[in-house]
C-alpha positions, 0 to 999 in steps of 0.5 A: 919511227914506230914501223921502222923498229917494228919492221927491225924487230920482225926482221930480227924475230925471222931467222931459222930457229929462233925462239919467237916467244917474245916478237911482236905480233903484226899489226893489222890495219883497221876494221871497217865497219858495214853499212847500207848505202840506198841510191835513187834517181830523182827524174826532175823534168818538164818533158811531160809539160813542154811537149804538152804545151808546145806540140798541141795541133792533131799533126804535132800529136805524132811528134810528141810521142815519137820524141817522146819515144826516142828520149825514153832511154834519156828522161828515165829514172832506171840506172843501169850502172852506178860508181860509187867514189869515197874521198878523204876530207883531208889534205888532197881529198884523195880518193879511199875506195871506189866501187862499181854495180850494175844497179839496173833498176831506179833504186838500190841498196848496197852493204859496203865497209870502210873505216870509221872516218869522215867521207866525200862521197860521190855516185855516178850513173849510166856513163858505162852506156854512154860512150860520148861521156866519161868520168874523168880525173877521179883520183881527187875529189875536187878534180873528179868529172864528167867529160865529154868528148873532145871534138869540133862536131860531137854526138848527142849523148844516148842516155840520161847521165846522173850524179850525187855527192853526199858528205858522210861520216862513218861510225864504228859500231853503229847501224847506218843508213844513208840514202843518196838522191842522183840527179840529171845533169844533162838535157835535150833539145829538139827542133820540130820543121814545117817543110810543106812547098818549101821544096827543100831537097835535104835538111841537116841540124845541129845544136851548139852553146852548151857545157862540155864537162861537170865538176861533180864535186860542186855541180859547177860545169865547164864551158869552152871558149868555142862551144863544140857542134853537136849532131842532132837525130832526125826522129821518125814522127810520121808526121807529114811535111814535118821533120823532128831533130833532137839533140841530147848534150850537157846544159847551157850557161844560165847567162852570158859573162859579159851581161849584166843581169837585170832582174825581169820577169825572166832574169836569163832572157836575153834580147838579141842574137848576140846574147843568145845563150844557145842555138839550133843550126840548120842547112838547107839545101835547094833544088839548084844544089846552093845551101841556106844556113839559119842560125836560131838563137834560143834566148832563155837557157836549157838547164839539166834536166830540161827538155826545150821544143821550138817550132820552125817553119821554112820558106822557099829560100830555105831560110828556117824561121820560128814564131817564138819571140825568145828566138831569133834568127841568122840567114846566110843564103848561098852558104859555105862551109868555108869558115865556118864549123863541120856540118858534114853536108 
């Protein structure tokens, strides 16, 4: 009611050669107030431990240091952009501001002003270089997320994705400083192949089993019905009879719906393939042109930040089996695709 007599009154107060002595002035809205925001990314990862532990004859030296090489743009703690989301704590918790930095570096401070007011604030890095994910239904603090993209085969993310939220209350008039952690929130897995006199003419691997989205809001990701395949890349070790796949994708569940959870040593382990949480899918291909699909059911989950090595070794079939207990395997020999998920051999 006050805007509508307000707007009468300038209304009244604009006709030519009026006496304006006594209209109101226009109103302004609310100074905001400047304040410092320091963003870094927090790098929590066991890369250095998995690669020290599962890669440990003189042939596996070469193997981890080009995985090592080809994740470095992934397990990094240099951003290269950085969106900077402010919500209301109200009502929709709409969004109020949203900016945009080339932040270049694994630290930043920015000065931004906003009205004095209670904020959701919600940062996240690198999805302009990553174009297999993107940040989705944003206008809403509670809808705000990561997407990957829709597909039955998908590719492996090319960059380490970071996110934050951060609960801040803007003063008026007071000097603030408010620092934000960015964390990973997504992972790699890589398959390391002993092919020596297997006589295996081609080798193709993908993953499956993980998220397809964040809800950044809560840190809660998404999980389909029907896990999308995702391509891995075959990684140039130099290492003789040996092949090295990676795949880079968002995490997998911690543990399956439908399981009950029996506090063990690892609480997550799951004993059967049917309960497996992941998997690595590989198609060999033979001499005589037929193909072998071995399925590995990785037991224990691939959380963010994480990086997962599982050795394998194939036999003259072109089954792919790994000596590790937590994984078991799944062999179809003269395979088809009919069936089955896209694996482009």
């Amino acid at each position: 009611m006050i805007w509508v007599l307000l707007l009468l009154l300038l209304t009244a107060c604009s006709t030519i050669d009026d006496d304006l002595s006594n209209c109101p002035a226009v109103p302004t809205p609310p100074a905001g107030t400047t304040f410092t925001v320091g963003y870094d990314l927090t790098l929590v990862t066991n890369l250095t431990t998995e690669l020290s532990t599962e890669l440990t004859t003189v042939t596996d030296v070469n193997v981890a240091s080009a995985l090592r090489s080809h994740l470095s743009s992934v397990f990094t703690d240099y951003a290269h952009d950085v969106n900077l989301s402010f919500y209301d704590t109200e009502g929709d918790s709409v969004l109020l501001q949203q900016d945009r930095h080339e932040m270049e570096a694994n630290q930043a401070s920015y000065s931004l002003n906003l009205p004095m007011r209670h904020y959701m604030h919600i940062a996240v890095a690198n999805i302009d270089i990553d174009p297999t994910v993107s940040l989705a239904s944003d206008r809403y603090c509670h809808t705000s997320s990561l997407q990957q993209a829709a597909a039955d085969t998908v590719p492996s993310h090319v960059t380490g994705i970071f996110t934050a939220r951060m609960p801040m209350e803007v003063l008026e008039g007071v000097d603030q400083q408010f620092n934000v952690h960015l964390y990973m929130a997504n992972c790699a897995a890589a398959l390391v192949v002993d092919t020596l006199g297997s006589g295996i003419r081609e080798l193709k691997v993908f993953t499956t089993g993980f998220a397809t989205g964040m809800n950044i809001a809560d840190s809660v990701y998404v999980y389909p019905t029907r896990s999308p395949i995702v391509r891995t890349t075959l990684v140039d070790s130099e290492a003789p009879g040996t092949m090295t796949f990676s795949s880079v994708s968002f995490p997998s569940r911690d543990f399956r719906p439908s399981r009950t959870v029996i506090e063990t040593t690892d609480p997550f382990e799951a004993a059967t393939a049917a309960e497996s949480l992941w998997e690595f899918r590989v198609y060999a291909k033979l001499a005589d042109g037929s193909t072998t699909e071995s399925v590995l059911h990785i037991a224990t989950p691939l959380r963010a930040g994480q990086m997962r090595v599982v050795k394998a070794r194939t036999s003259d079939d072109g089954a792919v089996r790994s000596t590790d207990p937590q994984v078991s395997v799944s062999i179809t020999t003269q395979w088809s695709e009919g069936g089955h998920y896209e694996s482009e051999l």
